[in-house]
N, C-alpha and C positions, 0 to 999 in steps of 0.2 A: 843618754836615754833614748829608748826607742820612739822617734814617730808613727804615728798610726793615723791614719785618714779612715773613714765609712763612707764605701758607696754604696746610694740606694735606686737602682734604675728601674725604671717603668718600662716593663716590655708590653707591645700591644698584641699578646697570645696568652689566651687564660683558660684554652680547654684545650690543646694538643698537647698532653703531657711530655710528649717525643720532641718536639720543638724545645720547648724549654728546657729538658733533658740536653740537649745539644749544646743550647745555648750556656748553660750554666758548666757544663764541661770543660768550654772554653777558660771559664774563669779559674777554673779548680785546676787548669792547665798550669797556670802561673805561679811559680816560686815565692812563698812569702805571702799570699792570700789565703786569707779562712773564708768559707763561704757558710754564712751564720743562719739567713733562712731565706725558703723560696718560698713565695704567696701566692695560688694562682687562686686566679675570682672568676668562675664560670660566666657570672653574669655581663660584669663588667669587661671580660674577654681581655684581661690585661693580668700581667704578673709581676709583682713586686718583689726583688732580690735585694738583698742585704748579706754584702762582705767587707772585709775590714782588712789592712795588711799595712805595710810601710808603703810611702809616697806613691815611689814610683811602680813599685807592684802593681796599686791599686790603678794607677793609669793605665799598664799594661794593658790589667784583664779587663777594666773596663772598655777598650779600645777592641778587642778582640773579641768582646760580648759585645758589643754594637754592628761591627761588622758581620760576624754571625746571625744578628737577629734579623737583618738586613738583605743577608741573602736567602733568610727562610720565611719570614713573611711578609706576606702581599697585602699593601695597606689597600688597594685597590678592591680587594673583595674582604675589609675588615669591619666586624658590626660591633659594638659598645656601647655598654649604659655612659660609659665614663667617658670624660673630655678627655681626647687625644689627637696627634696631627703626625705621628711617624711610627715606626714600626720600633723603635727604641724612642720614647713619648718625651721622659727627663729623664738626667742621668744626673742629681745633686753627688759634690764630695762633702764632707763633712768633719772636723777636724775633731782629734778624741782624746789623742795624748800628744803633748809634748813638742805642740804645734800650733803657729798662732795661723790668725781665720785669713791671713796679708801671705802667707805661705800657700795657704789653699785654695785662695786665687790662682796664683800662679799654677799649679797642678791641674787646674780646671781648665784654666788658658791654653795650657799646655795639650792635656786633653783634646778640648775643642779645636783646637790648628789641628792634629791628627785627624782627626775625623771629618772636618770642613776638607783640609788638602788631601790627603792620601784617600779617603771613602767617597770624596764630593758629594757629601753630605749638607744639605744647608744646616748651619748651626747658629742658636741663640744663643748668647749667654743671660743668666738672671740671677735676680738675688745679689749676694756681696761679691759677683765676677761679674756681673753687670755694672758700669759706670752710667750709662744713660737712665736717668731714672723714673721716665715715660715707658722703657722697656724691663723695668725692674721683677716688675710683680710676674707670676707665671699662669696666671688665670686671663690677665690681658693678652701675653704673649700666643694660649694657644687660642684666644677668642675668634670664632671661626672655624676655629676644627680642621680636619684637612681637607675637609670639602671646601671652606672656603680659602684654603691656604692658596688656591691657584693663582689667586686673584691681589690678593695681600701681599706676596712674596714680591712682585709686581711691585706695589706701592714706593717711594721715593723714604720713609719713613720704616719701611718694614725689610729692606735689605739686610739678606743675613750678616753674622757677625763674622763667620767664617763659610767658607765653601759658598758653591753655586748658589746663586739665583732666580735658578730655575728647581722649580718643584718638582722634585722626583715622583710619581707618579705612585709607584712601588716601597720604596723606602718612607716619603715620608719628609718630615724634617724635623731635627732632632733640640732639644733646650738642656743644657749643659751648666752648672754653674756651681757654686760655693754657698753652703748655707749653715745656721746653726742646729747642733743636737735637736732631736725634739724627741722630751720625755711623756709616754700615754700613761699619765698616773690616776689612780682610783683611791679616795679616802672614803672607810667606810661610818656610816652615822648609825645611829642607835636609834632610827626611825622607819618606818615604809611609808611616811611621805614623800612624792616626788615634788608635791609645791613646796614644803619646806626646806627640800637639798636646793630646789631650784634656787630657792632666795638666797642661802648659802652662796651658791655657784655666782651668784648676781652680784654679790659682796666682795668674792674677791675677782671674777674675771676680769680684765684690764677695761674693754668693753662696756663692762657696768649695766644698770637698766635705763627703762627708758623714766624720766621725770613723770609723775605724773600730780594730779589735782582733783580731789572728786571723782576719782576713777578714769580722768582724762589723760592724756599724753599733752603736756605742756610743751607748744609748738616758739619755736625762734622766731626771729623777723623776718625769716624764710621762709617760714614754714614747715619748717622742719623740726621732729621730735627732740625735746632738750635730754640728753644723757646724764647721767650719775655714772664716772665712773669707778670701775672698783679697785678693790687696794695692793691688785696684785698687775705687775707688767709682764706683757710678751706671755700672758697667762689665758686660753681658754678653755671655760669651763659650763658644762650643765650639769643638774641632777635628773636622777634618772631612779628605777627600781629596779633589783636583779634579783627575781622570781628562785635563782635558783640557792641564793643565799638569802633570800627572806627582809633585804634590807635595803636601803636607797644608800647610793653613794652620789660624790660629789667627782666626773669624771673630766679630767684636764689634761690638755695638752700644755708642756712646759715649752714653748718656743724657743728659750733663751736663757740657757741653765747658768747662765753666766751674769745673767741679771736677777731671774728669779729662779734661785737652786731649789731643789726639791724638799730639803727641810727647812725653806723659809715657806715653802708652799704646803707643806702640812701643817708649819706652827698657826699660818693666818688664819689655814682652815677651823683648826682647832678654836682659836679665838673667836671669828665670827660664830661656831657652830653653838660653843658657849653663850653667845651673845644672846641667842635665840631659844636660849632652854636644851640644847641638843648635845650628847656628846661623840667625839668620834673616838672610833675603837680598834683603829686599825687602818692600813691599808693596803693597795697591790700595784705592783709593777705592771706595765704591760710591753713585754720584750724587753729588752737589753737597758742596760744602763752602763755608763761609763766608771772607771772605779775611784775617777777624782771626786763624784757627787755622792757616793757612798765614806770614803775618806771626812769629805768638808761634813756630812750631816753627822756621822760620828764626835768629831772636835767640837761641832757645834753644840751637841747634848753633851758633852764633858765639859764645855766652858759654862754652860749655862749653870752646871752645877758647883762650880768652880772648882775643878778637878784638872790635875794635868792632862793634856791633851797628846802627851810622849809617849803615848803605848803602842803595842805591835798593831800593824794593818789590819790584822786579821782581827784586834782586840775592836778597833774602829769600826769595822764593816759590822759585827756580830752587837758593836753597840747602835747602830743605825737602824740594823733588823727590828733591832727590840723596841727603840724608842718611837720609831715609826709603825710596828705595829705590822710589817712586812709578813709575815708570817700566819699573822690572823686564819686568812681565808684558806692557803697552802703552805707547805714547805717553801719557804724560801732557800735555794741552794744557790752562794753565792759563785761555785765555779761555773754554772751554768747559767747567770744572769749579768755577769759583771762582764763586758766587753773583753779585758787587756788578763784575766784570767783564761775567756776560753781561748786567748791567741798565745799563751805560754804552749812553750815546748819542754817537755817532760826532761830532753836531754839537755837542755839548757841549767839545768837547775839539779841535776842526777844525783849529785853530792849532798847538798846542801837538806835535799828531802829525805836523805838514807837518816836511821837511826845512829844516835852517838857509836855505839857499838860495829855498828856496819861502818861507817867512815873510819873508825881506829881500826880495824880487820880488813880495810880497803887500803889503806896507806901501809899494813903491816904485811901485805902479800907481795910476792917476787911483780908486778907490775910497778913500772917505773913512775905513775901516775895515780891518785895524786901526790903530790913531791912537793920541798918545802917549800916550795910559792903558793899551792894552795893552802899549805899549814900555815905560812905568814898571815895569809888573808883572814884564817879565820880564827887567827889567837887575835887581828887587830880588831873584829868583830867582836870578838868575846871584852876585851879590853874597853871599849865603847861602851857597850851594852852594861859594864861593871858602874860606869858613871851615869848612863843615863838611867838605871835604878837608884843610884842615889840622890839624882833630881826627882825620881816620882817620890822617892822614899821622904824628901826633903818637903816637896810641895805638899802632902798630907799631913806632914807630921803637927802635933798637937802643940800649939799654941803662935803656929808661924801660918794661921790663916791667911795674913794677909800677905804673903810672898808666895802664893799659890801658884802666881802667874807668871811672877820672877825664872823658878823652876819648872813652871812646865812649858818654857819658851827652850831654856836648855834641853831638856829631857826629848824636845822635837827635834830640835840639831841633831841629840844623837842617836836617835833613830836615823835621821836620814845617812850619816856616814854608817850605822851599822849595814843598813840595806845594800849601800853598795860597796862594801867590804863583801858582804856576802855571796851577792852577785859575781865577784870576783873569784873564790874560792871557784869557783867552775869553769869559770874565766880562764883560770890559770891554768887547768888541766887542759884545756881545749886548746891552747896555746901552745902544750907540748906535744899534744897530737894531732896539730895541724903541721909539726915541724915533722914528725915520723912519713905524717902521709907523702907530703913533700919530697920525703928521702927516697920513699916506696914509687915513685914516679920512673916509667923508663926512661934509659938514656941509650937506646941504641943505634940512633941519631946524633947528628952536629945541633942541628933543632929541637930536640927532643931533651939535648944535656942542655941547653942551654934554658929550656921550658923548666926543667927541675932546675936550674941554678936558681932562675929568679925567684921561682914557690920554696924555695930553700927560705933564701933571702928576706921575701913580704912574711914568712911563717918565723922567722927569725926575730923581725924585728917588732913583731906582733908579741913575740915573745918575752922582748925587752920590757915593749910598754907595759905591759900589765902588772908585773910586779913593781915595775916603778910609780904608777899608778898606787899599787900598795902602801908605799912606802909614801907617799904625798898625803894620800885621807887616811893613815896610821899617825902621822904626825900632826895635819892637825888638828884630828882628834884629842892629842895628850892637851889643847889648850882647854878643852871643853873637862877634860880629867882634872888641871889643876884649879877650874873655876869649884869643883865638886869638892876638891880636897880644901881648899880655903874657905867658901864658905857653906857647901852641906850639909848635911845631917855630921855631925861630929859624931853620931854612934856609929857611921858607915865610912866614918874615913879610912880601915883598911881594904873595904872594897875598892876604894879611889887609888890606893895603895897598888895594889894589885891589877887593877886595870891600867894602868901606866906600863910597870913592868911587861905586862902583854903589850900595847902599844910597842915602847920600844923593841920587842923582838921583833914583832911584826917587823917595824922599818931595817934592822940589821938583816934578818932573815930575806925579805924581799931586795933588798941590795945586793946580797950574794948573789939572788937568782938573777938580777940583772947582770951584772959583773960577767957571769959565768955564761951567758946567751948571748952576751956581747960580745965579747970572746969569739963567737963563730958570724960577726954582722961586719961586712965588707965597706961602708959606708963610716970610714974613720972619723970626719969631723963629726957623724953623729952619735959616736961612739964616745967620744971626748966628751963634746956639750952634756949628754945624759948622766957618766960617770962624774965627770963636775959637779953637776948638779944634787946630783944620789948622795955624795960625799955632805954636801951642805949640807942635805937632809940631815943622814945622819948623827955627823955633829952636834949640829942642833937640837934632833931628840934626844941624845945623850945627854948633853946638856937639861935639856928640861925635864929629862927621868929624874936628876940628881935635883934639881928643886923643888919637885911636886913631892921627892922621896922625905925629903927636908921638914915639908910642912908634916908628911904626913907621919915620921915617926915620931915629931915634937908633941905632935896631938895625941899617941897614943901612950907616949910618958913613961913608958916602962922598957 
C-alpha cells in the first residue's frame, strides 16, 4: 500500500505572487507530489502550501521549496501581522496513509539534517520529532520572532537542532517537525445564537470552561481559575454566527483524529446540542480530509445501526456524507475533498474504471494487453466479492439479527482482498508494459545492452510477482468462500459455489502467467523458490475447490 506523508510549510511571502509562483514550482518539479493548495494572506505577509506524495517525494520538494524561499526572500526587510523568525517559518510533515507518526519522524529528521547541513540553515525540530520537551511546542520555539532570534540563537539552551548557530540574517531560521492531521470542521445548529453554540463548544472542547459560582470564576489555591473540562480530547472548539447561512455553528479544530475522529466529534456534538434544546442539522469540511476518517465514520453509522460494515468504499464515504450531514451547506464532492483520491492517477486504475463492455473489447483487440494476468486478477475479484455478498446477504437476513456482526466482520475481509485483486488487474498490465518498454531501450552500446539487460530483468521479475501475488489473495480468499458456503445464507450457497470456482481459476490462470515470465528471469534460484511455492498454492486451492464444491452441492440437493 502506498505511503503518503502532507506537508504544510509557512512561507514568509504573502503578497509577491511571483515569489511564490517560484517557489511552488519547485515543488511541482518533483515526481510523485500533488501540490493541493496555496494560501497567501496579504496581511499576515506569509503563505501557507499544502502537498501530499510518498515519503521521500515529499522530502525532496520540501527541501528544494525551502532552499528556493531562502534565496528569494529577505527576512531582513520582512513586515507581518503573524509570528515568524525565517523566510520558510515551519515546515510540519504529517502522516495520511499507511504510515505510522515513529516513520514521520524519521522523514522530518531526515529533512531537517538536509537543510541544517547542505542550506546551513539553523533548524528546530518540534512537536513528535522533538525529543526535548521544553522545545516541544512551536509558539515557545518562535517566542521572540526573528528580531529577537539574534540573541536566543546565542543562548546555551536555544542551540539549533541542526545547522549553524549563527542567525542568518536573510534567511532566517527555520522549525521542521512531525505532527498530527488537524481537521477544521463546522457542525451546523438549528439556532443564530452564538452564546448558545458557544456553551455547546464549551461542552465538548478538551479545554472546557472556566468553573464559576454567582457569576464568579472559582479560583484554586493559586489563584487561578478552576476549569471544567469538556468531553471531547485534542478537540478545539467556539461558536460562532455565519451571516451568510443564517445560522450559528459549532466551529473545531480535530488536533488528533486518531484519538477524536470526526464522527465521534459530530456524535458528542449532537448529544450535547440535544442536551440544550438544540438540534444540529448538518455539517462542513473545511479542506481536505484523509479517506481512513471518512471510511471509519461510514462503519461507524452502519454499526450503530447494526448493519454490516462490508460494503464498497465508495458505499462508506457516500454513507458519512449523509449521516453527517456533509452536504447540508454545499455539494460535497468526494474526489475533491478526500486527500488519497485527488493523489490517484487515472492510469493506475485505466482498466478497472472502463465499462464491463470496454474491458471485454479491450482484452478482445489485437493488443497483447490486458492478458490472462489481469483476467486472473479479476475473475479472483469477482470470486470474493460473490462471498462477501453472501456475508451482507447473511448479516440482514431475517431472523439471524443477532449474527449481524459475525458476518459483517467477514463481509470486511472480503472487501479488503477484493480491492486489491482489483488493484492488480492493472498491476498486471503495467507489468507487461514495463517489459516491452525495457525491450524498446537501445542497445547500441556495451553500456547501453547491458542498461536494457537489467530493465529487461527488474521489468521481468516485476512481472513474476504480480501474478504470483494473484494467486496468494486468490487463495486465501477461497477460506473466506468456504466460511460463506458452510455457514451463510443457505439461499446463497450457489453464489459461494461459483465464487470458489472463479477463485480457483484465478490461482491456475495466475500461475501460468508466472511460469511463462519466469521462463525469461536469469536469477534461477529465484525462479525455483517462487515455482515451488506457486505449485503449493495451487494444489492447495484445488484441493479446497473440491471441498467447498462438496458442501456446496450437498446443500443444493438436486
Amino acid at each position: 500500500m502506498q505511503q503518503i506523508i502532507e506537508c504544510v510549510p509557512n512561507f514568509s511571502e504573502g503578497r509577491d505572487l511571483n515569489i511564490i509562483k517560484q517557489i511552488t514550482d519547485e515543488i511541482e518539479s518533483v515526481e510523485g507530489v500533488h501540490l493541493l493548495n496555496v494560501d497567501p494572506g496579504k496581511a499576515t505577509n506569509r503563505t501557507v502550501v499544502t502537498f501530499v506524495g510518498e515519503p521521500k517525494a515529499v522530502v525532496q520538494a520540501a527541501f528544494k521549496a525551502i532552499k528556493k524561499a531562502g534565496e528569494l526572500i529577505d527576512m531582513s526587510k520582512h513586515t507581518g501581522e503573524h509570528p515568524r523568525m525565517g523566510a520558510t517559518d515551519v515546515c510540519p510533515l504529517i502522516p495520511i496513509a499507511n504510515i505510522t507518526m515513529e516513520e514521520t519522524v524519521e522523514y522530518a529528521h531526515e529533512l531537517a539534517k538536509l537543510v541544517g547541513e547542505d542550506l546551513q540553515i539553523p533548524v528546530y525540530l518540534y512537536e513528535h520529532a522533538q525529543k526535548n520537551k521544553l522545545r516541544h511546542n512551536l509558539s515557545i520555539i518562535r517566542a521572540g520572532e526573528y528580531e529577537g532570534f539574534f540573541k536566543k540563537i546565542k543562548l546555551p539552551g536555544w542551540k539549533p537542532d541542526f545547522g549553524p548557530d549563527d542567525f542568518d540574517a536573510k534567511r532566517g531560521a527555520t522549525v521542521i517537525g512531525a505532527r498530527d492531521f488537524l481537521i477544521a470542521y463546522n457542525v451546523n445548529l438549528n439556532t443564530t445564537s452564538t452564546r448558545r453554540a458557544n456553551a455547546i463548544a464549551f461542552d465538548v472542547r478538551e479545554v472546557g470552561r472556566t468553573k464559576t459560582e454567582n457569576g464568579k470564576p472559582v479560583l484554586d489555591e493559586n489563584g487561578k481559575p478552576v476549569t471544567i473540562p469538556g468531553s471531547l480530547k485534542n478537540v478545539k472548539a467556539i461558536g460562532w454566527f455565519i451571516e451568510e447561512y443564517g445560522i450559528a455553528q459549532i466551529s473545531m479544530n480535530l488536533t488528533n483524529i486518531g484519538i477524536t475522529p470526526l464522527h465521534i466529534a459530530f456524535d458528542e456534538v449532537c448529544k450535547k446540542a440535544d442536551a440544550r434544546g438544540i438540534r444540529v442539522t448538518g455539517s462542513e469540511l473545511v479542506g481536505l480530509v484523509p479517506l481512513k476518517s471518512m471510511v471509519d465514520a461510514g462503519k461507524y453509522f452502519l454499526e450503530k445501526q447494526k448493519r454490516s460494515t462490508g460494503v464498497a468504499e465508495k458505499e462508506l464515504v457516500r454513507i458519512a456524507v449523509k449521516s453527517m450531514g456533509l452536504d447540508e451547506l454545499a455539494l460535497f464532492k468526494p474526489e475533491e475533498r478526500i486527500i488519497e483520491y485527488l493523489l490517484k492517477d487515472a492510469k493506475d486504475s485505466a482498466l478497472i474504471n472502463t465499462t464491463l463492455r470496454d474491458f471485454a473489447d479491450e482484452t478482445a483487440s489485437e493488443s497483447p494487453a490486458p492478458g490472462g494476468g489481469s483476467i486472473s486478477a479479476y475473475v479472483g475479484a469477482l470470486g470474493i466479492s460473490l462471498a462477501t455478498m453472501v456475508a451482507n446477504l447473511s448479516s440482514h437476513k431475517k431472523g439471524w439479527d443477532e449474527r449481524w456482526k459475525e458476518f459483517s466482520i467477514w463481509a470486511d475481509k472480503g472487501q479488503l482482498y477484493k480491492n486489491e485483486l482489483m488493484q492488480l488487474v492493472d498491476a498486471d498490465t503495467k507489468a507487461f508494459n514495463q517489459i516491452m518498454a525495457a525491450m524498446s531501450l537501445s542497445k547500441s552500446t556495451d553500456e547501453e545492452k547491458q542498461m536494457r539487460k537489467q530493465a529487461i530483468q527488474e521489468a521481468t521479475k516485476f512481472a513474476i510477482e504480480v501474478p504470483f501475488k494473484v494467486m496468494q489473495l486468490a487463495y486465501e480468499s477461497m477460506f473466506i468462500i468456504k466460511e460463506m458456503a458452510d455457514t451463510g445464507n443457505p439461499n446463497s450457497v450457489s453464489d459461494a459455489g461459483v465464487g470458489v470456482l472463479c477463485a480457483r481459476s484465478a490461482v491456475i490462470g495466475a500461475f501460468m502467467n508466472v511460469r511463462i515470465n519466469a521462463s525469461g528471469y536469469d536469477d534461477k534460484t529465484f525462479v525455483e523458490d517462487i515455482i515451488a511455492k506457486g505449485r503449493d498454492i495451487e494444489s492447495n486451492a484445488i484441493a479446497l475447490e473440491t471441498e467447498i464444491l462438496k458442501v456446496v452441492n450437498e446443500k443444493i440437493g438436486i
